[in-house]
Steps between C-alpha positions, in 0.01 A plus 500: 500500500588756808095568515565846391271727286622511147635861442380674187723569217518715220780646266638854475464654147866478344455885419441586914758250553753694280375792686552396849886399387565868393471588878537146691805282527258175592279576224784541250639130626129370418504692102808277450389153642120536384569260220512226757151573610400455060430061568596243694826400594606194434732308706709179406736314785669231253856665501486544930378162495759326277747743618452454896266243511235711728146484400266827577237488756152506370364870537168434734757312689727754521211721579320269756824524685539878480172517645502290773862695598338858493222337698737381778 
């Protein structure tokens, strides 16, 4: 959407992972949440809906608009 190149990604090897905790605070934090990287999250807005009656913004709204702020 922002007309960027895509970045390449890959994963670190859980073992080099592990590693890089034994000496590295960040790395340590990332060992613990890597399980959120395993699928898809998946997010459900029912109880902030009936609860506060808000609604969420689509995301390539959300993003358009982040955009076109960073752009200003």
């Amino acid at each position: 959407m922002a007309g960027a190149p895509r970045p390449k990604l890959s994963r670190m090897p859980a073992p080099v992972l592990w590693l890089g905790g034994v000496f590295d605070r960040t790395a340590r934090e990332m060992r613990e949440m890597a399980y959120q990287f395993d699928r898809p999250f998946v997010l459900d807005s029912t109880d902030a809906v009936q609860t506060f009656g808000i609604t969420p913004t689509p995301l390539d709204d959300a993003l358009t608009e982040t955009i076109e702020g960073l752009r200003r």
